[in-house]
NUNU-258102 format. One record per atom (N, C-alpha, C): residue number from 1; residue in one letter; atom name; x negated, y, z negated. Coordinates in steps of 0.05 Angstrom, whole numbers, plus 5000, padded with zeros to 4 digits. Atoms other than C-alpha are relative to their C-alpha. Example, Ala and Ser with C-alpha at 12.3 -4.5 7.8 and 13.67 -1.06 7.14 Angstrom:
+-----+-----+------+------+------+------+
:   n : res : atom :   xx :   yy :   zz :
+-----+-----+------+------+------+------+
:   1 :   A :    N : 4982 : 4976 : 5000 :
:   1 :   A :   CA : 4754 : 4910 : 4844 :
:   1 :   A :    C : 4982 : 5024 : 5000 :
:   2 :   S :    N : 5016 : 4976 : 5001 :
:   2 :   S :   CA : 4727 : 4979 : 4857 :
:   2 :   S :    C : 5015 : 5022 : 4986 :
+-----+-----+------+------+------+------+
***
This chain:
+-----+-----+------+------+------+------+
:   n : res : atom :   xx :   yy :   zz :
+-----+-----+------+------+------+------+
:   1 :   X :    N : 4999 : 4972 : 4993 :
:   1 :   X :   CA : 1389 : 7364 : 5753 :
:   1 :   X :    C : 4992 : 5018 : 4977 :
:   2 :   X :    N : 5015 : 4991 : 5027 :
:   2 :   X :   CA : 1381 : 7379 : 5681 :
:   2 :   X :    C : 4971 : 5006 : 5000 :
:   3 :   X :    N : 5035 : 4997 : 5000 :
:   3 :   X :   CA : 1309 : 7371 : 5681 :
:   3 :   X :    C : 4985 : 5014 : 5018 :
:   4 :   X :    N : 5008 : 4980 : 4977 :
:   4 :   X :   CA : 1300 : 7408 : 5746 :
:   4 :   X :    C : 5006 : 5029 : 4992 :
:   5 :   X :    N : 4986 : 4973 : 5001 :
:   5 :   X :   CA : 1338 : 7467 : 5720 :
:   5 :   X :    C : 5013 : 5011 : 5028 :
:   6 :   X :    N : 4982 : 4995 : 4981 :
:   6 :   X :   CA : 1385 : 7463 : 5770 :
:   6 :   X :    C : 5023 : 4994 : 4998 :
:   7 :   X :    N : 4969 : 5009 : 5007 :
:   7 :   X :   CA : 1449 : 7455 : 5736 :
:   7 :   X :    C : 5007 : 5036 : 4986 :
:   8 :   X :    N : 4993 : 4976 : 5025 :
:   8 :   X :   CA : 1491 : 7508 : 5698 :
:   8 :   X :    C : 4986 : 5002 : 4982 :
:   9 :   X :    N : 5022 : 4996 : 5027 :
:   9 :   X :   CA : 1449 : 7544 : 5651 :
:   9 :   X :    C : 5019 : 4999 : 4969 :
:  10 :   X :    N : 4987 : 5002 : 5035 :
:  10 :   X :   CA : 1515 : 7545 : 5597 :
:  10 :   X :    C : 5008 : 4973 : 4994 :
:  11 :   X :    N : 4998 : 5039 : 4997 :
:  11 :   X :   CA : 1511 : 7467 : 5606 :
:  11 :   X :    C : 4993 : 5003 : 4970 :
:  12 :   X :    N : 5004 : 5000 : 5032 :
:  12 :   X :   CA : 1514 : 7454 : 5527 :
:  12 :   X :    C : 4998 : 4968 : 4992 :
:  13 :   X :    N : 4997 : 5034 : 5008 :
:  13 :   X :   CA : 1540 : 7374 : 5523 :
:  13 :   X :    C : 5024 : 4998 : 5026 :
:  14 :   X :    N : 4989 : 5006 : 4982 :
:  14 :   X :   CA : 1567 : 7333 : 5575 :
:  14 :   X :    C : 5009 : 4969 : 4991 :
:  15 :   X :    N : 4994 : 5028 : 5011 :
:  15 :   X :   CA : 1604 : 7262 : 5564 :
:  15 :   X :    C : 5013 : 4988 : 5020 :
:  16 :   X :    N : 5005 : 5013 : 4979 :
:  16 :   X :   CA : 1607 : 7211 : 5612 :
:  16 :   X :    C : 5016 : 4974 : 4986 :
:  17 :   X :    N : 4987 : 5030 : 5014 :
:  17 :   X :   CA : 1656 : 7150 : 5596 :
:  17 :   X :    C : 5000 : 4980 : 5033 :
:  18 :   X :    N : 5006 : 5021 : 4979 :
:  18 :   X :   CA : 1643 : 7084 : 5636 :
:  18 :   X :    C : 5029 : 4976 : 4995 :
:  19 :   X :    N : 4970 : 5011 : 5009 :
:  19 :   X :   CA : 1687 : 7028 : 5640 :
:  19 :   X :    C : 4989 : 4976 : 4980 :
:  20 :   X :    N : 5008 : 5028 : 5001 :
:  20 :   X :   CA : 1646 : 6972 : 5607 :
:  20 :   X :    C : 4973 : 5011 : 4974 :
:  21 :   X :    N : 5016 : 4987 : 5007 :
:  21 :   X :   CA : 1596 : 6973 : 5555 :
:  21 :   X :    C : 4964 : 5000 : 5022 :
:  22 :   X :    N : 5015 : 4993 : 4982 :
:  22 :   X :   CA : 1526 : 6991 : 5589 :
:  22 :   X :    C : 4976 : 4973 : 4993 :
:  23 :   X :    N : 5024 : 5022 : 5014 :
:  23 :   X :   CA : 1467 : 6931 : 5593 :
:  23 :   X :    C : 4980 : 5016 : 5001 :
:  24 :   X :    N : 5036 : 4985 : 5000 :
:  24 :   X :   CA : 1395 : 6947 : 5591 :
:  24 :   X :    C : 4991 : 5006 : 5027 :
:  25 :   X :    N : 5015 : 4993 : 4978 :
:  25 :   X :   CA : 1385 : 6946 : 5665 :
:  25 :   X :    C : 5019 : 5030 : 5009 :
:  26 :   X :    N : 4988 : 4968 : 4994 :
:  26 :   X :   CA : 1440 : 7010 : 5668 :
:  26 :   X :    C : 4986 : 5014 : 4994 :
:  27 :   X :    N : 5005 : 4987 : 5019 :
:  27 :   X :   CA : 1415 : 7043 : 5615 :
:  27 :   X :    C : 4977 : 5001 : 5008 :
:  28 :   X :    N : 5027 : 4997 : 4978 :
:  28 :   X :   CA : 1343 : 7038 : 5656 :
:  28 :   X :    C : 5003 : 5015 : 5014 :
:  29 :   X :    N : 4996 : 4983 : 4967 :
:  29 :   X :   CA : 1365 : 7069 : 5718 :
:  29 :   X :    C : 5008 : 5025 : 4988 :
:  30 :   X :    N : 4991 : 4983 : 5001 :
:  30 :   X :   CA : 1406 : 7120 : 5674 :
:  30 :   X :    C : 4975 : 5019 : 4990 :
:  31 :   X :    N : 5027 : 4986 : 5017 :
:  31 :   X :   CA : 1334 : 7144 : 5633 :
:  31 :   X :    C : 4975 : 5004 : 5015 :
:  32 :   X :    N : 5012 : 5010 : 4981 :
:  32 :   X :   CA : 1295 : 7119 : 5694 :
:  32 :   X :    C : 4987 : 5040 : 5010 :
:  33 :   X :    N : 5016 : 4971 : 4990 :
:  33 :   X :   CA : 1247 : 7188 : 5708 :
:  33 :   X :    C : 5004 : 5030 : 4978 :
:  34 :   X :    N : 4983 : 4977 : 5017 :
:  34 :   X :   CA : 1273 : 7225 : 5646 :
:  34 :   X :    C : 4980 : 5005 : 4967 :
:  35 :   X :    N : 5024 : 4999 : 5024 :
:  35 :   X :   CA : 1207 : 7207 : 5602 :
:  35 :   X :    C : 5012 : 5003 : 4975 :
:  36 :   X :    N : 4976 : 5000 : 5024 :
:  36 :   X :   CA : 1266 : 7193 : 5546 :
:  36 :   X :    C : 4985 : 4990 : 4974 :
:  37 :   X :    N : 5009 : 5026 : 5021 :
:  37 :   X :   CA : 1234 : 7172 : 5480 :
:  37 :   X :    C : 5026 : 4993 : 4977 :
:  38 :   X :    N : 4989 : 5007 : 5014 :
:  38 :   X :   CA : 1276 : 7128 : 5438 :
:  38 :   X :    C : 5003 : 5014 : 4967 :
:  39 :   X :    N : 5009 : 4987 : 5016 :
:  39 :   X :   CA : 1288 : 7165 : 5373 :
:  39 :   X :    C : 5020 : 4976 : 4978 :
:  40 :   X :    N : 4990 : 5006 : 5012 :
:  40 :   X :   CA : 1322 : 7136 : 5308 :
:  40 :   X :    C : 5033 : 5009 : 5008 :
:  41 :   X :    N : 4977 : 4986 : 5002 :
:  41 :   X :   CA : 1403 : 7147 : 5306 :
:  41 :   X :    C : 5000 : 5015 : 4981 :
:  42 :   X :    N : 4989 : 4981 : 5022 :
:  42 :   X :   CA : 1422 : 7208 : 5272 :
:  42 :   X :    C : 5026 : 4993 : 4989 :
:  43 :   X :    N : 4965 : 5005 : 5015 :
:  43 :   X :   CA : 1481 : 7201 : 5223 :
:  43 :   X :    C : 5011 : 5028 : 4990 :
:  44 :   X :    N : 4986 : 4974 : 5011 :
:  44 :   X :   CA : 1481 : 7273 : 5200 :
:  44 :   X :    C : 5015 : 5020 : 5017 :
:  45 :   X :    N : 4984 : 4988 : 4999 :
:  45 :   X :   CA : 1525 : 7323 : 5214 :
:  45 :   X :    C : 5000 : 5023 : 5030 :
:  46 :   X :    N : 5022 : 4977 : 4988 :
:  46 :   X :   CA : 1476 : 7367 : 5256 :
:  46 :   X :    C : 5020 : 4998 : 5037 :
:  47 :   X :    N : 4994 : 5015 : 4966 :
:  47 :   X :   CA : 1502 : 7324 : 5327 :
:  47 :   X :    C : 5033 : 5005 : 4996 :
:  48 :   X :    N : 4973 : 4991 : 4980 :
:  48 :   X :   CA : 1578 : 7330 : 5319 :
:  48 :   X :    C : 5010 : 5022 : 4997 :
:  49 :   X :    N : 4999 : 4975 : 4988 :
:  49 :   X :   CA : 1583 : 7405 : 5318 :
:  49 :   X :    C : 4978 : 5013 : 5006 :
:  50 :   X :    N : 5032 : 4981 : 4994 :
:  50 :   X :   CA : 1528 : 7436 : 5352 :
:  50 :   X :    C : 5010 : 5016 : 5016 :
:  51 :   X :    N : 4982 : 4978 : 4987 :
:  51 :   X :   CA : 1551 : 7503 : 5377 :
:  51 :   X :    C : 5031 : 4998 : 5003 :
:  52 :   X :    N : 4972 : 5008 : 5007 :
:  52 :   X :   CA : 1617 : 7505 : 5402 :
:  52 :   X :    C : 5015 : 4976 : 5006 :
:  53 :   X :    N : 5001 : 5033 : 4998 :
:  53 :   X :   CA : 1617 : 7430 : 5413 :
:  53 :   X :    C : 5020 : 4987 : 4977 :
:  54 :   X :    N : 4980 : 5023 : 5016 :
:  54 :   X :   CA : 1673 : 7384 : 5371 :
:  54 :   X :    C : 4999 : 4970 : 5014 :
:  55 :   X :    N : 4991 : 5029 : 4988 :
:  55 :   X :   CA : 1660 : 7319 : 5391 :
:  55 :   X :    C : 5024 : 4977 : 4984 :
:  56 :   X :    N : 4985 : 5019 : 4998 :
:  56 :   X :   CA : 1715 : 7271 : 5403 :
:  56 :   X :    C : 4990 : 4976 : 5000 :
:  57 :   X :    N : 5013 : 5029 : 4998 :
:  57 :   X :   CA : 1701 : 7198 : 5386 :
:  57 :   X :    C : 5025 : 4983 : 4980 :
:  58 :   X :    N : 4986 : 5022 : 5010 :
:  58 :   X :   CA : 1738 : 7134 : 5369 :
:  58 :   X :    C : 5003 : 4999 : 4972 :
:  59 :   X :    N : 5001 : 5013 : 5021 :
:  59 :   X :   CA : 1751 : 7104 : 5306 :
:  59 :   X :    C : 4982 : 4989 : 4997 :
:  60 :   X :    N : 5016 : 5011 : 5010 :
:  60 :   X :   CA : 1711 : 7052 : 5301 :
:  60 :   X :    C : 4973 : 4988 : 5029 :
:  61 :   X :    N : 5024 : 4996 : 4989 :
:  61 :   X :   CA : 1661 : 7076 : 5358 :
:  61 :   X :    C : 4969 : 4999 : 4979 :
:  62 :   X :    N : 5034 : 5002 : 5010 :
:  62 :   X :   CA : 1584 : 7066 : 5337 :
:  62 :   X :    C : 4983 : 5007 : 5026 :
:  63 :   X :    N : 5029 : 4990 : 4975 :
:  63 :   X :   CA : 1526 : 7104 : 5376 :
:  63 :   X :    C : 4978 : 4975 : 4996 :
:  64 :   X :    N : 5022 : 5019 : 4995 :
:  64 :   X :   CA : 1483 : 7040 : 5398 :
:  64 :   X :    C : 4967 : 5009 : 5006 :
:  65 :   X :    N : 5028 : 4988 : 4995 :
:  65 :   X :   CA : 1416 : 7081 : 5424 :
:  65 :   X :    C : 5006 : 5025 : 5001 :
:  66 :   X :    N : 5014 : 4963 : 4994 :
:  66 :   X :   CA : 1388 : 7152 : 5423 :
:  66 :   X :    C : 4984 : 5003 : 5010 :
:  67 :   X :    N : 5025 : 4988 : 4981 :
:  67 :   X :   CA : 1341 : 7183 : 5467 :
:  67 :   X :    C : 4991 : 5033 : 4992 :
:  68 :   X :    N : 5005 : 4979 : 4992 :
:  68 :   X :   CA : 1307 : 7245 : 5468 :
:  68 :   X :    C : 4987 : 5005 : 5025 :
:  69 :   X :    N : 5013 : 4989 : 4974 :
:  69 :   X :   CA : 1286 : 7284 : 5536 :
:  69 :   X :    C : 4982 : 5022 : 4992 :
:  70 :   X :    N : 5000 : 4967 : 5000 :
:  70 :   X :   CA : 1249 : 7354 : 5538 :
:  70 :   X :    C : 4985 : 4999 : 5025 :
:  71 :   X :    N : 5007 : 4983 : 4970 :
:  71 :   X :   CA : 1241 : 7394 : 5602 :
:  71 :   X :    C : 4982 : 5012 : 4994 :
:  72 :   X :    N : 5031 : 4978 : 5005 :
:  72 :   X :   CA : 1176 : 7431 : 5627 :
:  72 :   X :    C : 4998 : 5029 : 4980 :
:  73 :   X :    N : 4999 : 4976 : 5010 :
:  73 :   X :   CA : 1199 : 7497 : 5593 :
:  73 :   X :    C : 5006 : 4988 : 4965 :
:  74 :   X :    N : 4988 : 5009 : 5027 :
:  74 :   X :   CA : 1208 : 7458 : 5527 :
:  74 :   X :    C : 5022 : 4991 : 4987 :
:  75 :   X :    N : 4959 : 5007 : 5008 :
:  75 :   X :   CA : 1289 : 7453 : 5523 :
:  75 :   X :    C : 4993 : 4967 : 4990 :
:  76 :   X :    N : 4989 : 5029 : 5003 :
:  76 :   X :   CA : 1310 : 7390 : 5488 :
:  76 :   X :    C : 5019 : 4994 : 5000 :
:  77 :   X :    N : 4964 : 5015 : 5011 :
:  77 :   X :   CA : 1372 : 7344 : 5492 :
:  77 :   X :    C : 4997 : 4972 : 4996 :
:  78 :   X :    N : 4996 : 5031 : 5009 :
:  78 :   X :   CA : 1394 : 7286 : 5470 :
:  78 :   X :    C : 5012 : 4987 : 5008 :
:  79 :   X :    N : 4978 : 5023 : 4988 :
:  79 :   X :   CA : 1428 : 7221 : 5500 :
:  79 :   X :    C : 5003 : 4978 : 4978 :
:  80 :   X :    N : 4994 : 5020 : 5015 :
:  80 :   X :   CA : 1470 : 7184 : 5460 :
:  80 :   X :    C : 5017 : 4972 : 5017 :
:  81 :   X :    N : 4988 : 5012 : 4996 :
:  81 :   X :   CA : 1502 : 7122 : 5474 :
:  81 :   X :    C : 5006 : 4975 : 4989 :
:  82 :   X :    N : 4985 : 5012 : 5028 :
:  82 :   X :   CA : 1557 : 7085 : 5442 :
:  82 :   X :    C : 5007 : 4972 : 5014 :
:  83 :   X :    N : 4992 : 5020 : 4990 :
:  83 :   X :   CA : 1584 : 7017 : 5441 :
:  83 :   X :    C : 5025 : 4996 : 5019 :
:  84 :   X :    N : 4974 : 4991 : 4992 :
:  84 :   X :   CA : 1649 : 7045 : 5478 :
:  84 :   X :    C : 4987 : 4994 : 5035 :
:  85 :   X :    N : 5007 : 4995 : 4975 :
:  85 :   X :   CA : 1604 : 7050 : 5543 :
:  85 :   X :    C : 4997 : 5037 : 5005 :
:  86 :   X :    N : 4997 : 4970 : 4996 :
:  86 :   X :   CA : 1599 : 7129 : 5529 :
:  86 :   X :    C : 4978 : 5014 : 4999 :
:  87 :   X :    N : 5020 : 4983 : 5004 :
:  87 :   X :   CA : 1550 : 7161 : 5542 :
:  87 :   X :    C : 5002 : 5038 : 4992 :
:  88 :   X :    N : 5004 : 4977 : 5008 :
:  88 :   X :   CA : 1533 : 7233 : 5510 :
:  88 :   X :    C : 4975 : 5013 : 5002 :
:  89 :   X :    N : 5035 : 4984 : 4998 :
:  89 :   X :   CA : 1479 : 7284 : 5529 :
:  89 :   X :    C : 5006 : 5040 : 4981 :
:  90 :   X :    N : 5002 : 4978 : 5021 :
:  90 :   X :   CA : 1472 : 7342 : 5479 :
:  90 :   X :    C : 4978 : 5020 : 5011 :
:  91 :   X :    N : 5021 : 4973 : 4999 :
:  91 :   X :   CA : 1425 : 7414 : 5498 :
:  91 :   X :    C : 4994 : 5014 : 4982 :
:  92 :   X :    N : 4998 : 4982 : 5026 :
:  92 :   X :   CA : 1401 : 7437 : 5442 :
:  92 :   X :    C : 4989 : 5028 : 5007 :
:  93 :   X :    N : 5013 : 4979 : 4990 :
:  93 :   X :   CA : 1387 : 7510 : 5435 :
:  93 :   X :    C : 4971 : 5001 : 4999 :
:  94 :   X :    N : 5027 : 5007 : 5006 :
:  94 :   X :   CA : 1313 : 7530 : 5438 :
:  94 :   X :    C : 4997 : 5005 : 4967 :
:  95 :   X :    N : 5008 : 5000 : 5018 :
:  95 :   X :   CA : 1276 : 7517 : 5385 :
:  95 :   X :    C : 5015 : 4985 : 4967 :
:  96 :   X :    N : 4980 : 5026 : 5027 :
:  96 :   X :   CA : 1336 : 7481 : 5336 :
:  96 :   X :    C : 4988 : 4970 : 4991 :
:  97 :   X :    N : 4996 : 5030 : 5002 :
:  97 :   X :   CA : 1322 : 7415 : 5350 :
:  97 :   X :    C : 4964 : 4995 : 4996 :
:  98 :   X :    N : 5033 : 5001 : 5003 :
:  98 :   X :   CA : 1234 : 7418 : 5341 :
:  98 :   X :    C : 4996 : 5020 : 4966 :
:  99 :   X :    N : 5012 : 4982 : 5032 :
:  99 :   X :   CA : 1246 : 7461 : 5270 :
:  99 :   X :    C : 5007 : 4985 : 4981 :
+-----+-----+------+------+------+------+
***
């Protein structure tokens, strides 16, 4: 709905906990039409406050893959997901995340 622009426009980060960690054929279906490119993991600082965002995370959670998306109007976000089974999708504002 994201990508359609048909969700809340103050949609900022959304987090999605599963019960299990996710295999490769989830993690397909979940990126499946989302033209996601794999990006490096970020470690800096930038991802766990972005706006008024505090992310909550484990101890000894680890983000397993990153993705980037961007919608027709240019917006970018990011999908993270950890070895917990958690997925995280981040909105960045315009223009932050391409400077």
């Amino acid at each position: 709905m994201w990508m359609k622009k048909k969700c809340n426009p103050r949609l900022e980060y959304l987090q999605v906990v599963t019960r299990k960690w996710l295999s490769s054929e989830v993690m397909h279906l979940l990126l499946n039409g989302l033209n996601a490119v794999q990006v490096p993991i970020r470690t800096d600082s930038q991802l766990q406050e972005l706006g008024n965002i505090k992310q909550l995370r484990f101890s000894n959670e680890k983000i397993t893959s990153e993705f980037d998306i961007t919608r027709s109007d240019g917006r970018t976000a990011t999908i993270r997901i950890s070895n917990y089974g958690i997925v995280y999708f981040f909105i960045w504002p315009f223009g932050q995340k391409n400077s």
